[in-house]
N, C-alpha and C positions, 0 to 999 in steps of 0.2 A: 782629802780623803773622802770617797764616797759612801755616804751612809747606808748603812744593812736597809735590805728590803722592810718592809714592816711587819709584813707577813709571809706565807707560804706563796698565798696566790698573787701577791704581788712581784712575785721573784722573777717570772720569764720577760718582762718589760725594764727591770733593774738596768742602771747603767753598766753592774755588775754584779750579777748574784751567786761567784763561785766563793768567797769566802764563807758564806751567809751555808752554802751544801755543803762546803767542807767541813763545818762545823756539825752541820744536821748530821752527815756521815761518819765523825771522828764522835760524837755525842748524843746523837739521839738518831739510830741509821732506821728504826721504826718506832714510830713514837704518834699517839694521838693526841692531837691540837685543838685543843679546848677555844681559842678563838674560831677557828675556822669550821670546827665542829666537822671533822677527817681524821683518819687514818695517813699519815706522810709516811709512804719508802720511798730510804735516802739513801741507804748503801748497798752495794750487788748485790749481794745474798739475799735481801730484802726484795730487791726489783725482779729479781729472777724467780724468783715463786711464787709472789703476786701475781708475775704474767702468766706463768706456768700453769699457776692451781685451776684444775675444773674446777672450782668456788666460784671463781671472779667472775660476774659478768660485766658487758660494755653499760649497760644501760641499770637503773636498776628494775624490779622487777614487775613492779604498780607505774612505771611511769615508761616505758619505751619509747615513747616520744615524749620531748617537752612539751609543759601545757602549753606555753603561748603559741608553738605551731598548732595544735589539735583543728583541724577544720580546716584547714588552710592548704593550697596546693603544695607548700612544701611537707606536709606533711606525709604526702604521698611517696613521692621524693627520700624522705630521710628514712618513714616505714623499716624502706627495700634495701637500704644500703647494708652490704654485706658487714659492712665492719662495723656495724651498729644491732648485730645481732648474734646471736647465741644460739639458736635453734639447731638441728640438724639439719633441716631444706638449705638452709644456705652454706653447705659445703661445697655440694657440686657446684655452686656457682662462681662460688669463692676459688675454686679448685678453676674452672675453665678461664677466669680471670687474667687468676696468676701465670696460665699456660701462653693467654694471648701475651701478655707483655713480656714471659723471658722469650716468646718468638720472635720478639720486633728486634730486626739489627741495629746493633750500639751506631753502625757508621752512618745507617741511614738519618737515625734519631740524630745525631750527629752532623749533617748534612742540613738536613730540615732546619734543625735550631739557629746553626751560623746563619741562613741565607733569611730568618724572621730576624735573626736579630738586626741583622741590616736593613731590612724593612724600616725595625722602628727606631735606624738612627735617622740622620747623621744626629752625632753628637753636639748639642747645642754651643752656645760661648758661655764661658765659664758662671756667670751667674744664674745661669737658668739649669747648668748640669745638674745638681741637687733634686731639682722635683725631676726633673727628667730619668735621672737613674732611677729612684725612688716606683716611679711608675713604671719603666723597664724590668728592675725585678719583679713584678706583680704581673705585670702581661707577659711576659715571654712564657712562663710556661704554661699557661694557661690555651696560647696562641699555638704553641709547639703539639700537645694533647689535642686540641679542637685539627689543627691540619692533620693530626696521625688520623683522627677519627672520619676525614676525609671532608670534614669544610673548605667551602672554597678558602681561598686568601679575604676575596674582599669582603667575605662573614665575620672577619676574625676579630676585628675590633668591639665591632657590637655583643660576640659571644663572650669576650671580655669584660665589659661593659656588666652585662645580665647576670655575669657569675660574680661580679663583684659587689652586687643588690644581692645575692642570693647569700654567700655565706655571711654579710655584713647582718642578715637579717636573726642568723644563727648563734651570733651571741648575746650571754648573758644578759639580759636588762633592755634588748633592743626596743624602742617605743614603736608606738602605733603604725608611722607614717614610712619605717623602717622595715617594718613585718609587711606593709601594704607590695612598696617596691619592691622585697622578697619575693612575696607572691606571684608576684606579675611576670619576676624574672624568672620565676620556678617555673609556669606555665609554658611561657615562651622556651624556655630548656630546654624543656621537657619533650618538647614538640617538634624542637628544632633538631635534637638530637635523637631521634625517633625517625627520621628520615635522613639521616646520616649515612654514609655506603658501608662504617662499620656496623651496622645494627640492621640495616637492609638490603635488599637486592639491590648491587648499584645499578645505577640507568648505565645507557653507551657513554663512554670517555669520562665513567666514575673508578674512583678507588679508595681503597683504606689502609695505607700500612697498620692500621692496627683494628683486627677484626673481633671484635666478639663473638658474633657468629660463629664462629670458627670454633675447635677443639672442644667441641662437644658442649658449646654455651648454648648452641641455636635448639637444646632441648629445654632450655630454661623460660619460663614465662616472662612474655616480651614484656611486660611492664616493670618486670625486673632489671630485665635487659636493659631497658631507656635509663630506669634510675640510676645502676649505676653507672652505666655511661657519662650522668653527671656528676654520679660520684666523681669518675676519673678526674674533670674538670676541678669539681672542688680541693680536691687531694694536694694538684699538682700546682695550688693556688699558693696558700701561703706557707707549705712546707718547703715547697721548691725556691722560693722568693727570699725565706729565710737562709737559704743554703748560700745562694750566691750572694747575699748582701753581705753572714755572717763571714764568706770566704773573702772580699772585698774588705772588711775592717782588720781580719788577721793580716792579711797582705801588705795593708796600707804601713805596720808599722817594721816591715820584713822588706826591706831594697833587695837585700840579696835574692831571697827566694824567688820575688818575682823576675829578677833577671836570667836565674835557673833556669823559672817554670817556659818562657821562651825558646827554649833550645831542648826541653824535657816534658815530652806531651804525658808520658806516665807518669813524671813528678806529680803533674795536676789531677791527678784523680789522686794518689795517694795524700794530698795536701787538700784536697775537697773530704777523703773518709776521714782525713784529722782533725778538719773541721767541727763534721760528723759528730765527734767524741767531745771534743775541744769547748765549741761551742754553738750547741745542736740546734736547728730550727724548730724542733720539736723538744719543747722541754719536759712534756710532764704528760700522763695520760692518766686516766680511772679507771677502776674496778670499783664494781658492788657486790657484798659478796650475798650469793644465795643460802650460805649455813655458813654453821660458826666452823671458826679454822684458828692451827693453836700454828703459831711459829715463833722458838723459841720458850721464850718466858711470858709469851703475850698471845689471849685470846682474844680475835677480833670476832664480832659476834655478828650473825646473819642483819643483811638489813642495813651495815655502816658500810661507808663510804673510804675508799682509800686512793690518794691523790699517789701515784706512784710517778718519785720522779729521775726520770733518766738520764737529765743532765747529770745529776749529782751521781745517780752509778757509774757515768763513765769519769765521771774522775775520782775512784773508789782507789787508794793507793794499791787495797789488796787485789785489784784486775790490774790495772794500770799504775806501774810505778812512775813517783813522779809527774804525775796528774797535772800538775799545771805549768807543765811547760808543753810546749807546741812542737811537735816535732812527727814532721811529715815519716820520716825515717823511721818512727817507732816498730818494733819487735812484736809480732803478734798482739794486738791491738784490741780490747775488747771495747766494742761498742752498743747500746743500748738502745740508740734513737731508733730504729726501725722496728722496734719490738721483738716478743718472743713468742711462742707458742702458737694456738691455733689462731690469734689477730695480728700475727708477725705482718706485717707491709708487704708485699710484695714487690712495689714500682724501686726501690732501691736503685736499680742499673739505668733504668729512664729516668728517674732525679738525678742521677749522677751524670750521665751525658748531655741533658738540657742545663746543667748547672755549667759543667766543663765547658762547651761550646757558649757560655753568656760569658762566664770570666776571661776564655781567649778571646774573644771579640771585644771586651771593654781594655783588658791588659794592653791589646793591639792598640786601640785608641789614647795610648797616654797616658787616662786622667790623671787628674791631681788629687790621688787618692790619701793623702794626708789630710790635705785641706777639706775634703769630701768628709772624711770621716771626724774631722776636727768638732762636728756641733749633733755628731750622731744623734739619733734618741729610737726608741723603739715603740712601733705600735703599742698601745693599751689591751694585750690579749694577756688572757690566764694562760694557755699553754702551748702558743708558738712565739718564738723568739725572733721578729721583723725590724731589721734596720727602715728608718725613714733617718735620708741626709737634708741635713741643713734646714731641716724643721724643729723649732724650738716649742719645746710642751708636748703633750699627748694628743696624737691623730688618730681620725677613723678611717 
């Protein structure tokens, strides 16, 4: 039997932490956590007006950026990103954004991804599969985002590489030598992506399937424009990585399914949104609120902190009957992980096709996704949910 998580913030690295939310949801679905010193929403009703409320902001309101970036080129970097801010100027941008990617065609994103994913096989002999996959879900979409944005191929590795010193640099507790290589790769980013043919004029025999410039973005101040550009990079890092790893363990213990998903290209996206719900790469997000807000029987007072968590609303019995069973087939579906309100996600359809096209390409390949997923464990993040196979203990 696996032991409940310890805490809140320990729960998205758990080898299992839906007992641990059903519980927070059938008994404490909003409740403040005296060790964690937050605010927890744990059931829909709860998650859905947290994200709702004009109260909530991303950041709180003395600190917009963490102090240990302050001074530092990611600073600059994190500033601008849309979904790290609350302001009114970043509508429009937020708005031309969301325009460029539901522009980009699913078949193309689609196309792109199977022929990177080949890139980064062949598939090794089976005792090297483990770190191999491991590192596959971490670069492909990363790899997939950087070609839309019109990198060559032979960039792809290294923009890889930079973005994985960059958000490593972003969490909690990172030491000195860690915030340095951040740095460095923020710069280089930064710069790299700043002459990108999505964000510039392309030269002759350049192109972008995915243009910022475009739909009304190229009014937006280019420094903006550059940031998020790595935003997109950051985004599609470990939420995307989570999606196809977490879809790879549901699979591993499903023979049938996967024999379906062969002959059923729609099964696989409806078996990826189950995921989605099931068991989300994205577990948990915050709010700060900027004044007090009463919901229900409980005032949460300007200035606290609230951990809102969205695993645990999608398996809320009262949205989703029967929450913890897996089932691709499910009847109008409510799902959480992409958020709600004015910082809803937009990339949804382009995580969903780089994720679809990595699971057909590994499914093709065989593996022996029992034994793969036999010694699972999961990154050490507070709130994305990352398979690492065949690594024993907590990685970075």
């Amino acid at each position: 039997m696996v032991a409940t998580p310890p805490h809140i913030l320990a729960a998205a690295a758990h080898p299992d932490p839906y007992p641990f939310y059903a519980d927070l949801v059938a008994h404490a679905p909003l409740a403040y956590d005296d060790r964690c010193q937050l605010w927890v929403a744990a059931s829909a009703a709860a998650v859905q007006e947290l994200l709702a409320t004009p109260h909530g902001r991303v950041r709180p309101l003395a600190e917009p950026v963490p102090g240990p970036l302050l001074g530092t080129p990611v600073e600059a970097i994190y500033r601008l990103l849309v979904r790290m801010r609350d302001d009114p100027a970043r509508q429009p941008l937020k708005g031309a954004l969301a325009t460029s990617l539901t522009a980009l065609s699913p078949s193309l994103v689609a196309e792109r991804s199977a022929a990177l994913a080949e890139r980064l096989g062949p598939v090794p002999e089976p005792e090297r599969a483990p770190a191999w996959l491991s590192s596959f879900i971490l670069r492909l979409p990363v790899e997939v985002v950087a070609s839309l944005l019109g990198a060559p191929e032979a960039d792809l590795p290294q923009v890889s590489r930079q973005l994985q010193e960059l958000v490593a640099c972003l969490r909690p507790g990172a030491d000195g030598e860690t915030l340095a290589r951040g740095s460095a790769a923020a710069t280089a980013l930064r710069d790299y992506v700043a002459r990108l043919p999505a964000l510039s004029e392309p030269a002759p025999g350049q192109s972008a399937a995915l243009r910022l410039t475009g739909h009304g973005a190229g009014q937006q101040d280019a420094e903006a424009l550059v940031a998020n550009g790595v935003g997109l990079l950051m985004q599609s890092y470990e939420a995307t990585a989570g999606l196809i790893g977490n879809a790879l363990v549901a699979l591993a213990t499903r023979p049938a399914l996967r024999a379906r998903l062969r002959d059923d290209p729609e099964l696989l996206y409806a078996t990826l949104r189950e995921v989605l719900r099931y068991d989300p790469p994205i577990q948990n997000t915050r709010r700060y609120l900027a004044s007090d807000l009463q919901i229900g029987r409980h005032t949460l007072r300007a200035g606290q902190e609230v951990l809102v968590v969205l695993a645990a609303a999608n398996r809320d019995p009262e949205v989703n009957p029967d929450p913890a069973r897996f089932d691709p087939y499910r009847e109008a579906p409510r799902c959480f992980t992409f958020g709600l309100g004015s910082h809803a996600c937009p990339g949804e359809q382009l995580t969903l096709a780089i994720a679809a096209a990595a699971v057909r390409y590994l499914l093709a390949k065989e593996l022996d996704l029992e034994q793969l997923v036999a010694t699972v464990t999961y990154l050490p993040l507070v709130n994305a949910r990352v398979p690492r196979f065949g690594v024993v203990g907590p990685t970075a």
